[in-house]
Structure formats: C-alpha cells, structure tokens
N, C-alpha and C positions, 0 to 999 in steps of 0.2 A: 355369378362369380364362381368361377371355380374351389373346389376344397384347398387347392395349392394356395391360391392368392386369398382366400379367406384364413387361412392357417400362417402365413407373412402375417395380412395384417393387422390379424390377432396378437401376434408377437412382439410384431414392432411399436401395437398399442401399450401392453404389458410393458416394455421397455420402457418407453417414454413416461408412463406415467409414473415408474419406480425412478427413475431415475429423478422425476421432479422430484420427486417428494422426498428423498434424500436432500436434494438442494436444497428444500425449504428446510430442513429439518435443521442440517447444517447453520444455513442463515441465520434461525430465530435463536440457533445453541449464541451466536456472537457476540459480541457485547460494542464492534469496533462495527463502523461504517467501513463499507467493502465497494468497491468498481472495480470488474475485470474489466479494464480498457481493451482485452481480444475479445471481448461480447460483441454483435455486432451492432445492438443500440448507441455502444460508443466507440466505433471506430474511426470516428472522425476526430476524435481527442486525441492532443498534440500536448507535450509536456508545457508550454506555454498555457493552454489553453486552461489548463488545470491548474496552474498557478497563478492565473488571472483572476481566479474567484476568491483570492485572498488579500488582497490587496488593502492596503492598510493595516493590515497585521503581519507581526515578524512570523518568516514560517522556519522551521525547524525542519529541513530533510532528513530522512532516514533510507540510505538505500539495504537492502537488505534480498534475506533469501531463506525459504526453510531448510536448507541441508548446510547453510552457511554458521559454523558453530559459533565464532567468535560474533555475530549479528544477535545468534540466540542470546549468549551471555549477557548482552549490552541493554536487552529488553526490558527485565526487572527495573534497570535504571533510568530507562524514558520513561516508565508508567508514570515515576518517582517524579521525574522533571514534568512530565504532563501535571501531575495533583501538587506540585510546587505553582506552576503559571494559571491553574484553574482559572476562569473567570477575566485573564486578563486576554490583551491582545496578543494572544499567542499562538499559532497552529501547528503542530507537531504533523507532518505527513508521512505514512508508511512509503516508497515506493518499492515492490516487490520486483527483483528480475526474473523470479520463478518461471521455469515453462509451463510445469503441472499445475493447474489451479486447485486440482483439489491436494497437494502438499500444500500449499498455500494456505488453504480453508482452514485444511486440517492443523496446520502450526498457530493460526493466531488464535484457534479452539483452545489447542493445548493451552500455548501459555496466556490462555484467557488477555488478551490483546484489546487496548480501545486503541479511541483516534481514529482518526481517518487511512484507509487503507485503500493501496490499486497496487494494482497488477501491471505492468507496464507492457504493452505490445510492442509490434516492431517498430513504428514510427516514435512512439517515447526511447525506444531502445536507442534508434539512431542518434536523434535527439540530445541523448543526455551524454551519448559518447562525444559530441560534436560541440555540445558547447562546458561541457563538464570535466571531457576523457575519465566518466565514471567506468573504470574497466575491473577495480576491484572491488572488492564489499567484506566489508562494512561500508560507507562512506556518508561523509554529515555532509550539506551546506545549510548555511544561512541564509534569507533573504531579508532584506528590511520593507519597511512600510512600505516603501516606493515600487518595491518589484526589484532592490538592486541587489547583484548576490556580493555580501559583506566578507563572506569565508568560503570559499570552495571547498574548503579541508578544516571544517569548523572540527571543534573537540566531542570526542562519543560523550554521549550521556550519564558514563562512569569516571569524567573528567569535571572534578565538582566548578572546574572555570567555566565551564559549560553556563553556567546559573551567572555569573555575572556578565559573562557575553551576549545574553539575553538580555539582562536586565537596561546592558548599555542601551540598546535599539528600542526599547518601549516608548 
C-alpha cells in the first residue's frame, strides 16, 4: 500500500470513528426514542407503515421542525399532555420535516424531548402532503383506535381542548 492510500485511509478511519462516537454520545444525552427514516435501515418506512404499530391506541401527531419557533413553543405543553395520558392508551408521535438531522438531534437535546420521534424522509414527506396537505408546521392530527384520522387539524397542545378530545377517543 502506498503512503498516499495508507494516509486516506488513515483519515477516513479517524473520521468515521469520531464521528460515531458523537452519535452515540448524542443518543445516550436523549431521553425521547428517535428514527431517522433517511437511515438506510429504514427506508422502506412509509407514513402508514409507522402508524400501523399503533393501532388500538389514539395517536397524537405532532408535525414539527427545529428552526420552526412557534413548534418549539408548543413543546413544553405536549411534555405536559404526554405526563397528563401516562399510562393510558395514548401515543404522542414527533414527526420531524427537518432536513439536517443533527438540528434535529440537537433540538430534542435542548428542550430535553421524550416520546417517540422520526425524522421523515421523502416518501413520509410525499405521503403526508398527499393524504394530509401538511404544508405548514406546527400541525396536529388525531387518530383513533381504529387507524381513523378524527382531526386533521386537531388543537396544539397549548389548547387545554386538546385533553378532552383525547379523552373523547379512549
């Protein structure tokens, strides 16, 4: 092996390994379950496909974004609506439009974030325009037990109706 190509991949090793290890380090700071659907372990997840593993439980959409400020504000008051439903059938789901994932990482860091969170790739993107026209953000839906969406344009989580429109679908 040449000194050229031992000095690449020397470098590129260096790389890859800091670069894990930020991610991991990132990871373990989280407190919120995380899926970039652009990974390529799950590129075959389809917004469907993801709201299929909840079935029987009302799920709570949250579309969102880190540089989207009015999304940030709304947070404090889903943590509050998450530890309001603890325990019951209820699942609160982040869906990110973010492009950068590490903004992404780094905002559910910040505002110390649980729940379940994903990153939506282009097939979710398509998706949710197509059966949603989620084109702005903030935006909420509902789903009930069955899989059926009750509110396309459900109330943010600073709309204390929010807690009895829940409560209706339990």
């Amino acid at each position: 092996m040449t000194m050229k190509k031992l000095a690449t991949t020397f470098a590129i090793s260096i790389l890859l390994l800091t670069t894990a290890g930020l991610f991991a380090q990132t990871s373990a700071a989280l407190k919120a379950d995380i899926k970039d659907l652009n990974d390529p372990k799950y590129s075959k997840e389809t917004f469907n496909s993801v709201l299929d593993q909840y079935k029987g439980k009302v799920v709570y959409l949250d579309f969102w974004a880190s540089w989207c400020s009015p999304c940030r504000k709304e947070m404090p008051h889903s943590q509050k609506l998450q530890e309001t439903f603890k325990g019951q059938d209820v699942v609160f789901l982040y869906i990110s439009v973010d492009r950068n994932a590490q903004q992404w990482l780094n905002m559910i860091e910040k505002l110390s974030l649980t729940g379940e969170h994903y990153r939506a790739n282009n097939i979710v993107h398509t998706q949710l325009n197509e059966q949603f026209s989620v084109r702005s953000i903030p935006r909420y839906i509902m789903i009930d037990k069955e899989g059926k969406v009750v509110s396309a344009h459900a109330n943010r989580p600073s709309n204390s109706a929010v807690v009895e429109d829940i409560k209706k679908l339990l």
